[in-house]
C-alpha positions as CSV (number, residue, x, y, z in Angstrom):
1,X,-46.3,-55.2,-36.3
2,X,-43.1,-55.0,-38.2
3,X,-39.5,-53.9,-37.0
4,X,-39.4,-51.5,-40.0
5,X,-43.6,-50.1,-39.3
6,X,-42.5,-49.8,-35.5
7,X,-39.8,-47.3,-36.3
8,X,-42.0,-45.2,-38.7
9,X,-44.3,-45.1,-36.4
10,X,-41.7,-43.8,-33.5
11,X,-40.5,-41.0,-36.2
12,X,-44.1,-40.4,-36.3
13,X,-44.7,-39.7,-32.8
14,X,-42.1,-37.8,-32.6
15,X,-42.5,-35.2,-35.0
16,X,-46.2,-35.2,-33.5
17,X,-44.8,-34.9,-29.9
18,X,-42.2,-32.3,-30.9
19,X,-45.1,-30.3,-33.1
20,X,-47.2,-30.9,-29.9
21,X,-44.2,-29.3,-27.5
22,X,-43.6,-26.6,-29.9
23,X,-47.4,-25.3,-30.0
24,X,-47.9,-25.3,-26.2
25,X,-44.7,-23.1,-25.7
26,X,-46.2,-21.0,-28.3
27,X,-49.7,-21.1,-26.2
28,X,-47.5,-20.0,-23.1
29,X,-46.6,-16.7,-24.8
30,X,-49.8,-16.2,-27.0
31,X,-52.5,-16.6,-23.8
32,X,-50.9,-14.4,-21.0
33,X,-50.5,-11.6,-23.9
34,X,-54.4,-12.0,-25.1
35,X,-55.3,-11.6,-21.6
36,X,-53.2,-8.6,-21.0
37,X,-54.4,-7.2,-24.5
38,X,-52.0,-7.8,-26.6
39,X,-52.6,-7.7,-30.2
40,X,-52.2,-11.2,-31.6
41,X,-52.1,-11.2,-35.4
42,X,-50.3,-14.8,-36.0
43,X,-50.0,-18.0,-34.6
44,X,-47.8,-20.5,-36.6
45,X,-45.8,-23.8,-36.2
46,X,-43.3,-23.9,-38.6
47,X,-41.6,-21.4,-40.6
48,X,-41.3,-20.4,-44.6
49,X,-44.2,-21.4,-47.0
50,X,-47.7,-21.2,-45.8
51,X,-49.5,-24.9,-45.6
52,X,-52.8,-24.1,-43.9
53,X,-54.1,-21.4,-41.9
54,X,-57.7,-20.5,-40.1
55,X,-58.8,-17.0,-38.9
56,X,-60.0,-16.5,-35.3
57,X,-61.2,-12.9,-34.7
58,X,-58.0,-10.8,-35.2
59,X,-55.4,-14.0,-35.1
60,X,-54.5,-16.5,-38.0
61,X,-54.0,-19.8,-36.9
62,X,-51.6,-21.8,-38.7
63,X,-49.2,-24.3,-40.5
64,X,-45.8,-23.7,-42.0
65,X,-43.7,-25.6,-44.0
66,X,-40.0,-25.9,-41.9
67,X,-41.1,-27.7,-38.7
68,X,-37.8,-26.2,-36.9
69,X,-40.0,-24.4,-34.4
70,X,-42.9,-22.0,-34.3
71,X,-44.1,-18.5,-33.3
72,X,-46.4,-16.3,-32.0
73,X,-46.3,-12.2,-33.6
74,X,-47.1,-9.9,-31.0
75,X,-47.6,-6.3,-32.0
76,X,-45.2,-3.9,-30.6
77,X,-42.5,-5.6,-29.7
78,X,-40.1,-2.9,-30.4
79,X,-40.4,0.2,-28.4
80,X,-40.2,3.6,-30.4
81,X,-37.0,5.5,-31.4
82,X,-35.7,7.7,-28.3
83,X,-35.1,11.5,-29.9
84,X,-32.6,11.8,-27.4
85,X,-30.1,8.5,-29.2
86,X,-31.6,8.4,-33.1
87,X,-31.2,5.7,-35.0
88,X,-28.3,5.5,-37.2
89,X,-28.9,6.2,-40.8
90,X,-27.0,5.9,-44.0
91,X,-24.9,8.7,-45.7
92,X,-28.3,8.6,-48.0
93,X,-30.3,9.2,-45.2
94,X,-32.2,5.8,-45.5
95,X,-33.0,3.7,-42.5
96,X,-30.5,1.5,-41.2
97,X,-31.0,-2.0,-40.0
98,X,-32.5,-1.4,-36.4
99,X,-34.4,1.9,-37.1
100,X,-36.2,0.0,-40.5
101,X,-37.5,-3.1,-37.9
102,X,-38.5,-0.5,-35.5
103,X,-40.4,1.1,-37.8
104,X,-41.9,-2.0,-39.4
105,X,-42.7,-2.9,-35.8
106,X,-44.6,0.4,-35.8
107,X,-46.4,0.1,-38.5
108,X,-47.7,-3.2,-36.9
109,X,-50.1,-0.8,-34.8
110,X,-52.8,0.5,-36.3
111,X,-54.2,3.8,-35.1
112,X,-55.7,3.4,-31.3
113,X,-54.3,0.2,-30.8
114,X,-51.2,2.1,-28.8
115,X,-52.0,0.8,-26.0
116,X,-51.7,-3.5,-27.3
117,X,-48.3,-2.8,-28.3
118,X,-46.3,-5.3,-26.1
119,X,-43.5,-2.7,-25.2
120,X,-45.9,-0.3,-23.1
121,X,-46.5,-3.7,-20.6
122,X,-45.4,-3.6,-17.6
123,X,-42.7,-5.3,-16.6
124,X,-44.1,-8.0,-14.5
125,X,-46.3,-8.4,-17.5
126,X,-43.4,-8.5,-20.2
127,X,-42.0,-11.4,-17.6
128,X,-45.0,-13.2,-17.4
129,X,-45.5,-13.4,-21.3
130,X,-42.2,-14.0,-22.5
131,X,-41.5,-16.6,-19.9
132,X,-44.6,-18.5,-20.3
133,X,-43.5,-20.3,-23.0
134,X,-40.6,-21.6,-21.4
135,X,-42.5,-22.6,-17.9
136,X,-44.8,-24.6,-20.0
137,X,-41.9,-26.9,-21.6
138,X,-40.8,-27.4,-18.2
139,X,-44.0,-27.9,-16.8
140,X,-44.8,-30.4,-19.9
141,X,-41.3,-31.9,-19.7
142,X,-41.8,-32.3,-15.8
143,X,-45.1,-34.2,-16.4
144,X,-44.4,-36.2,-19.2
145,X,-41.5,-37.8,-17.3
146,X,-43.5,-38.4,-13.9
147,X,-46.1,-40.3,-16.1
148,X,-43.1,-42.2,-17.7
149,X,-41.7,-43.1,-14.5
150,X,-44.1,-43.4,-11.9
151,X,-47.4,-44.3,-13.8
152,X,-46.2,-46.4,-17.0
153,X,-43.0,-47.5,-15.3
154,X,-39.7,-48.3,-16.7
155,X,-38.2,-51.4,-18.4
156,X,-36.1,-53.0,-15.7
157,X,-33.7,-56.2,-16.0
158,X,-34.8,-59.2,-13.5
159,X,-32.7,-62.4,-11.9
160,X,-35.1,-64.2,-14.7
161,X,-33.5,-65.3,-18.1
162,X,-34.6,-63.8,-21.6
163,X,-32.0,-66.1,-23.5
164,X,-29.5,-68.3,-23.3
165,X,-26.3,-68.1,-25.5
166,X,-25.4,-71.6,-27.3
167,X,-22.0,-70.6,-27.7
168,X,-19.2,-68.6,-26.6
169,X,-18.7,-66.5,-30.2
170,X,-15.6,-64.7,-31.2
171,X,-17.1,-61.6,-31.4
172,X,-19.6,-61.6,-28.2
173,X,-20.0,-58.0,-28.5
174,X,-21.2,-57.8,-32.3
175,X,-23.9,-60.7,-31.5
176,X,-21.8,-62.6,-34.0
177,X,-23.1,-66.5,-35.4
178,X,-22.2,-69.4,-33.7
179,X,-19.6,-71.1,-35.5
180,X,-18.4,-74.8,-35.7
181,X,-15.0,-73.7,-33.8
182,X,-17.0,-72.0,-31.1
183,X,-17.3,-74.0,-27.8
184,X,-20.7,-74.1,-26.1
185,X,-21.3,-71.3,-23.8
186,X,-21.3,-72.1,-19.6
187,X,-24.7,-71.2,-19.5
188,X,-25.7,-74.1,-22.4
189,X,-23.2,-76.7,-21.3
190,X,-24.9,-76.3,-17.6
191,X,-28.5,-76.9,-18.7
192,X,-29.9,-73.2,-18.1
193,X,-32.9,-72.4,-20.2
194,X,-34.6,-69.2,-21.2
195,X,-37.2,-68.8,-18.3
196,X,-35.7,-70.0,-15.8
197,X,-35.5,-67.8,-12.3
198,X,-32.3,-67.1,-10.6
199,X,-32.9,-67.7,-7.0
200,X,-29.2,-67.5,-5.6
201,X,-25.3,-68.2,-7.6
202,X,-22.9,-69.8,-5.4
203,X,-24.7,-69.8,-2.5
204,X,-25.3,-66.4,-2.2
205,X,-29.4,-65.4,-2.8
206,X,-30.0,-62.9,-5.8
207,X,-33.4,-61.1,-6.7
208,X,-32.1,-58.5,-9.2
209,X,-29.9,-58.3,-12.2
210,X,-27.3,-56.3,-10.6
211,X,-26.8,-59.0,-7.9
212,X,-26.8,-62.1,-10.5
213,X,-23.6,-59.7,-12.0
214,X,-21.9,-59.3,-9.3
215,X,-21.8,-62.9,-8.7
216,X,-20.6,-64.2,-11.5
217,X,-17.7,-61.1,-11.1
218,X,-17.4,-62.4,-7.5
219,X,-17.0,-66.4,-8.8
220,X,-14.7,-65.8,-11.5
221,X,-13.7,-69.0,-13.5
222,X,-14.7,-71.4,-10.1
223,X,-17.4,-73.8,-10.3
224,X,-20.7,-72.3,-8.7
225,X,-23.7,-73.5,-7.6
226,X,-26.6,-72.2,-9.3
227,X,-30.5,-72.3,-7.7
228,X,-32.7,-71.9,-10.5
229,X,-36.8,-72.1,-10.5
230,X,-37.9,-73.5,-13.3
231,X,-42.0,-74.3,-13.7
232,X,-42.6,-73.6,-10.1
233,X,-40.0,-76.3,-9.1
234,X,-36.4,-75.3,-7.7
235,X,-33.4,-77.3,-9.3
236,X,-29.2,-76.7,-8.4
237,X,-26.4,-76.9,-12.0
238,X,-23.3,-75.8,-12.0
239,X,-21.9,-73.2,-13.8
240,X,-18.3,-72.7,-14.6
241,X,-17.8,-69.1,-16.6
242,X,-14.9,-68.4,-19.4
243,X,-12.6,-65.1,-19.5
244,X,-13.2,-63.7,-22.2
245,X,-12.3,-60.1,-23.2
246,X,-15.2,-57.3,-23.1
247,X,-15.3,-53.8,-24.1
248,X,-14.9,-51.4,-21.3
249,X,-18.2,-49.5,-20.6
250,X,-18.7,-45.8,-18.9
251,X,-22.0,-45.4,-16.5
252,X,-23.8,-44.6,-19.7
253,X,-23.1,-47.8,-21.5
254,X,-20.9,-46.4,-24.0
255,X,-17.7,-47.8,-25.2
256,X,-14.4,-46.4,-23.7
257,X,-12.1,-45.4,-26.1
258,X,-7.6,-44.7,-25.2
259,X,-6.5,-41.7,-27.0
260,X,-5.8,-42.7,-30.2
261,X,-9.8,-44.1,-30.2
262,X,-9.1,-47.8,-30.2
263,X,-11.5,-49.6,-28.1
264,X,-10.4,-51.2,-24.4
265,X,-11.3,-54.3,-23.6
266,X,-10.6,-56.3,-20.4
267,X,-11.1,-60.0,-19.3
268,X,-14.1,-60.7,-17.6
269,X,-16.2,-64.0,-16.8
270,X,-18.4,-64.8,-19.6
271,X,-21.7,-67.3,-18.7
272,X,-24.3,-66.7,-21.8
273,X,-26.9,-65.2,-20.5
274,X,-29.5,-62.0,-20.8
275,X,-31.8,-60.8,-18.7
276,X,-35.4,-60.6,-18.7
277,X,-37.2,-57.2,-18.4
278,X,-40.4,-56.4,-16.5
279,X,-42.1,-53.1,-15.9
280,X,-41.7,-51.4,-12.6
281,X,-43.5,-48.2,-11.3
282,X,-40.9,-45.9,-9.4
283,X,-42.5,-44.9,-5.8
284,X,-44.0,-41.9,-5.8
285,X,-41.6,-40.7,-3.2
286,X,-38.4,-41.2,-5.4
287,X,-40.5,-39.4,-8.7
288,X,-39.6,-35.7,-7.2
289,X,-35.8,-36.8,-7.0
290,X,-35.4,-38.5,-10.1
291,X,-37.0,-35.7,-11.9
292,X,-35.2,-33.1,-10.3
293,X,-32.0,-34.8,-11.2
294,X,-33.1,-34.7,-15.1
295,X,-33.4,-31.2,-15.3
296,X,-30.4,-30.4,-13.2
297,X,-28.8,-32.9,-16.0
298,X,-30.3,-31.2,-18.3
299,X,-29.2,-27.3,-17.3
300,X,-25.9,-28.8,-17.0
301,X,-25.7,-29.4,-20.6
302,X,-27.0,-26.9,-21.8
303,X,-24.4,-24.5,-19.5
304,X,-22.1,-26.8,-21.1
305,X,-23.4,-27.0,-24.8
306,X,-19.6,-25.7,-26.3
307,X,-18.0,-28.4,-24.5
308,X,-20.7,-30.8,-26.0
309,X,-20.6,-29.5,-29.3
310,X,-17.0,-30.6,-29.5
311,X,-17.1,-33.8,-28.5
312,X,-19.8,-33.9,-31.2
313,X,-17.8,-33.2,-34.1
314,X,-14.8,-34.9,-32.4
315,X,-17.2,-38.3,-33.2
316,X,-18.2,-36.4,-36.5
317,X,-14.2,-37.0,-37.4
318,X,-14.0,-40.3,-36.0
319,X,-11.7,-39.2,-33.0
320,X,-13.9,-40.1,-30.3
321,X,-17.0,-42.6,-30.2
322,X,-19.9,-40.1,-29.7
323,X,-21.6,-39.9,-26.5
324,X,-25.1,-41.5,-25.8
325,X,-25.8,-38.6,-23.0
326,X,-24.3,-35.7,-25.5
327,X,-25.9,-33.2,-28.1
328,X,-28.2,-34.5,-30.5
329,X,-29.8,-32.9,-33.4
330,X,-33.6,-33.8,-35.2
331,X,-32.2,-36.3,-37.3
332,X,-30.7,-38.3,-34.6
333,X,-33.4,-37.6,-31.9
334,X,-35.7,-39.3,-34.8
335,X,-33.5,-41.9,-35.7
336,X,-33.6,-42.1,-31.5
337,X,-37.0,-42.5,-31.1
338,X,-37.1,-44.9,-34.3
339,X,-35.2,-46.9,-32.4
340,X,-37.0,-47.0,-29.2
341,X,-40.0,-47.9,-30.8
342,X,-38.7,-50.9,-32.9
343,X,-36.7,-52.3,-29.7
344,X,-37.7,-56.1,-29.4
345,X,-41.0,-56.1,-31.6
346,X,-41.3,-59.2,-33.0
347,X,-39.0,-60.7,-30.0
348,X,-40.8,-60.5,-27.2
349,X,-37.7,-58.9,-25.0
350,X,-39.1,-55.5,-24.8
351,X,-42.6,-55.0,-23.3
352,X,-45.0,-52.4,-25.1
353,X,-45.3,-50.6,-22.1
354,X,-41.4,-50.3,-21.6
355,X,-41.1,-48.5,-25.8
356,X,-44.3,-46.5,-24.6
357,X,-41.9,-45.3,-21.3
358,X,-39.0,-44.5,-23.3
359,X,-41.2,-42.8,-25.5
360,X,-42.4,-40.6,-23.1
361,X,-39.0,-40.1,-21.2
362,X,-37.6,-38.9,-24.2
363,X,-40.5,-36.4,-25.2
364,X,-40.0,-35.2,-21.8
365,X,-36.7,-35.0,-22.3
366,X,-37.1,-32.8,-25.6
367,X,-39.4,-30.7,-23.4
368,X,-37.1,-30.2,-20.7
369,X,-34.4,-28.9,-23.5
370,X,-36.5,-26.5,-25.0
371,X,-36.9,-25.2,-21.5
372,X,-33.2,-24.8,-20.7
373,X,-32.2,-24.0,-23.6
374,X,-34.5,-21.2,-23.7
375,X,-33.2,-19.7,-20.9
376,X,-29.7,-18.4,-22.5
377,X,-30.2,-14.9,-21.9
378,X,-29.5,-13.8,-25.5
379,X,-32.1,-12.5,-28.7
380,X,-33.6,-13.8,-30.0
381,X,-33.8,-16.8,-27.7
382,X,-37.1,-16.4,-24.8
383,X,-34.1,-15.7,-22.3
384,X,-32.8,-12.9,-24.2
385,X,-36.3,-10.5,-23.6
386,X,-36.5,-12.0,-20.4
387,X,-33.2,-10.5,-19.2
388,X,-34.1,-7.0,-21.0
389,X,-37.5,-7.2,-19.1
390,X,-35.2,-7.7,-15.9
391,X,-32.8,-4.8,-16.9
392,X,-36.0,-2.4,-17.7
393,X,-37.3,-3.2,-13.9
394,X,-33.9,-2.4,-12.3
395,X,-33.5,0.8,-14.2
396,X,-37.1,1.9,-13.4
397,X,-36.6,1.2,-10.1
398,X,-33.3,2.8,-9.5
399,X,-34.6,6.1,-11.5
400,X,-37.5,6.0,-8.7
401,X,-35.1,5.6,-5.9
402,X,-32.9,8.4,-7.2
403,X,-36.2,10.4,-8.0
404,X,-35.5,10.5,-11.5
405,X,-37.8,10.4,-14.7
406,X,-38.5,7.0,-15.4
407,X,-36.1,5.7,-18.5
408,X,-39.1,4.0,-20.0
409,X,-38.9,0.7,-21.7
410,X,-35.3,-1.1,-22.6
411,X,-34.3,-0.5,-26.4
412,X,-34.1,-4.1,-27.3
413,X,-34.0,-3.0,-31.2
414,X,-30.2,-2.2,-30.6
415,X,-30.0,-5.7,-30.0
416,X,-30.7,-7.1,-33.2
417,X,-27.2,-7.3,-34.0
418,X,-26.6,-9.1,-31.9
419,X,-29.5,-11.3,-32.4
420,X,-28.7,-11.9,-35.9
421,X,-25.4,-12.8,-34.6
422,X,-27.2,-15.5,-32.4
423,X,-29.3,-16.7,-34.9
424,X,-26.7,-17.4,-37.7
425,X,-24.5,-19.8,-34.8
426,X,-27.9,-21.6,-33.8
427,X,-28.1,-22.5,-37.7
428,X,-24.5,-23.6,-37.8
429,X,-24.8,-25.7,-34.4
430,X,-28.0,-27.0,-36.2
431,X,-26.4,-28.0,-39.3
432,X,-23.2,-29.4,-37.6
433,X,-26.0,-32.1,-35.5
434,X,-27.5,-32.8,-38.5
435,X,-23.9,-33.9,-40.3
436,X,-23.2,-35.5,-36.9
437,X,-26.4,-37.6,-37.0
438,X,-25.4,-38.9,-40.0
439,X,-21.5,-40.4,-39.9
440,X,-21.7,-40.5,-36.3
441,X,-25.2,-41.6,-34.9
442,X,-26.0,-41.9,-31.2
443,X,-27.5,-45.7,-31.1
């Protein structure tokens, strides 16, 4: 398979996973409010034009054009207008904006189907619908990365060697040609071949990567003894490393940049070599922790997302380098996934099952975002009726307590403002990703 077919097919499986995501959220709403009888006229992913659509009993199943999300219709959302605080009108009388939806929303129940509007639930009821959608991303997100992790296992560097450099270039960190002024490399001038298996670097044994690393740091520019196995047979070289400057990297791999966004570098020994990579399970008694430390990673960010959006158009104006661990919109989770499926094909340096990991980790990822991000307690987001289902049970249950009538259910229609409001910054954030994905991908 070709680089350029391996990244298709990654865009591919994204938009299928992310199609796939959206629809079970959608599920998580649509099947507690069936079973709590719920009228359920429409189920659609997408939005706008109509592609294709099937009828089941009373609901239409279908396929919109903009894949930017989905939904499920549930009649009755909006509770009926209170006599005792009218809806505003205009000086003409007319409707205005939040007493016309609540009276489309009205005329969404047809006569003796009061009782499947989705207002007159309870609230337990109203809590288990609305945040069934978000448990299910998290459930999904949760599983997809415990496969990726502990069943498929993850790509991980070994004390083996994937290649050898010829050459100390002048631009190590672009993977720039070997030139005729270039001097051969330490790693090529001591005889060390792709293959070969690190078994210990100046004496001191090594099993992992990390160790080989810190070895050469540890040896600096001294001659060391190097115990390689190569074809089953052990064999000593000696291996004296250059300076040579390096750009500075943060735990994430990411260039570090000063305040005017130049690069730093600093001098560090230089050998030539890459590691090999070889696909480990985690134990399944690390999974729970690992997992757990995604999502808190994930809830961070999302608490965080102004901060994030920033830094995003910061790298959008070329003032910062844009963060691998940041925001990222469809176009560069896309470009993302394009890239983890085209890693190494051809090469050899990438096992399948290592791009079928990353694959995984990052739908679990996208899972695991919807599910945070869903939790913002504003309209029209899933968080935003969950908090006014958790405002309608504490003013019931204080009107009991005080022996009052009960207030009945919360007026979310005076909300839509608001929600509008919401909606028309989601569509700015998602416009400013998209700009950002393009002058300033994350790679």
């Amino acid at each position: 398979m070709s680089q350029a077919l391996a990244y298709a097919l990654g865009i591919a499986v994204m938009v299928a996973g992310i199609a796939v995501s959206v629809a079970l959220h959608e599920l998580g709403h649509m099947l507690p409010a069936k079973k709590f009888g719920v009228k359920v006229p429409e189920y659609f992913i997408g939005f706008g034009p109509r592609l294709w659509s099937v009828r089941r009993g009373e609901t239409e199943y279908g396929v919109k054009a903009l894949w930017l999300g989905g939904y499920v219709k549930l009649v009755g959302m909006l509770p009926p207008e209170n006599p005792d605080r009218p809806d505003r009108r205009t000086s003409s009388g007319e409707l205005g904006m939040v007493g016309q939806a609540r009276a489309d929303s009205m005329e969404e129940i047809a006569p003796g189907e009061e009782a499947r509007a989705f207002y007159r639930l309870s609230v337990p009821r109203k809590l288990v619908v609305m945040a069934g959608g978000i448990l299910t991303n998290l459930l999904l997100g949760v599983v997809l990365l415990a496969v990726s992790l502990g069943v498929v296992g993850v790509p991980t560097s070994t004390s083996s060697l994937a290649t050898v450099a010829p050459c100390v270039s002048s631009d190590i960190d672009a993977a720039a040609p070997c030139t005729e002024e270039d001097p051969e490399s330490p790693a090529a001038r001591a005889g060390l071949e792709p293959g070969d298996r690190i078994i210990s670097w100046n004496g001191v044994p090594v099993s992992t990567w990390q160790e080989v690393t810190a070895q050469i740091e540890r040896a600096g520019t001294t001659p060391a003894e190097v115990v390689v196995e190569r074809d089953g047979a052990l064999s000593a070289v000696s291996v004296t490393a250059v300076e040579v400057e390096r750009a500075v990297r943060d735990d994430q791999g990411s260039p570090v940049t000063d305040s005017t966004g130049t690069v730093l570098t600093r001098s560090r020994p230089y050998v030539g070599v890459a590691p090999a990579t070889e696909i480990r399970r985690v134990p399944l008694g690390e999974l729970p922790g690992m997992v757990a430390q995604a999502v808190g990673g994930t809830l961070r960010a999302i608490a965080t997302l102004p901060v994030g959006l920033y830094h995003v158009v910061a790298a959008g104006l070329g003032l910062e380098e844009r963060s691998t661990t940041g925001v990222i919109g469809l176009v560069g989770l896309g470009r993302y996934a394009g890239q983890v499926s085209s890693t190494g094909v051809g090469e050899g340096t990438v096992p399948f099952a290592g791009r079928v990991s990353a694959m995984l980790s990052l739908l679990g990822s996208l899972n695991l975002a919807l599910f945070a991000f869903n939790l913002v307690p504003l309209l029209p987001l899933d968080g935003g009726h969950v908090a006014g289902a958790c405002w309608e049970g504490l003013r019931r249950r204080w009107a009991a307590v005080r022996g009052q009538p009960d207030p009945g259910p919360v007026d979310i229609a005076r909300l839509l403002p608001v929600s509008q409001v919401v909606f028309a910054l989601l569509v700015v954030m998602a416009v400013v990703l998209v700009w950002a994905d393009l002058v300033a991908p994350v790679t």
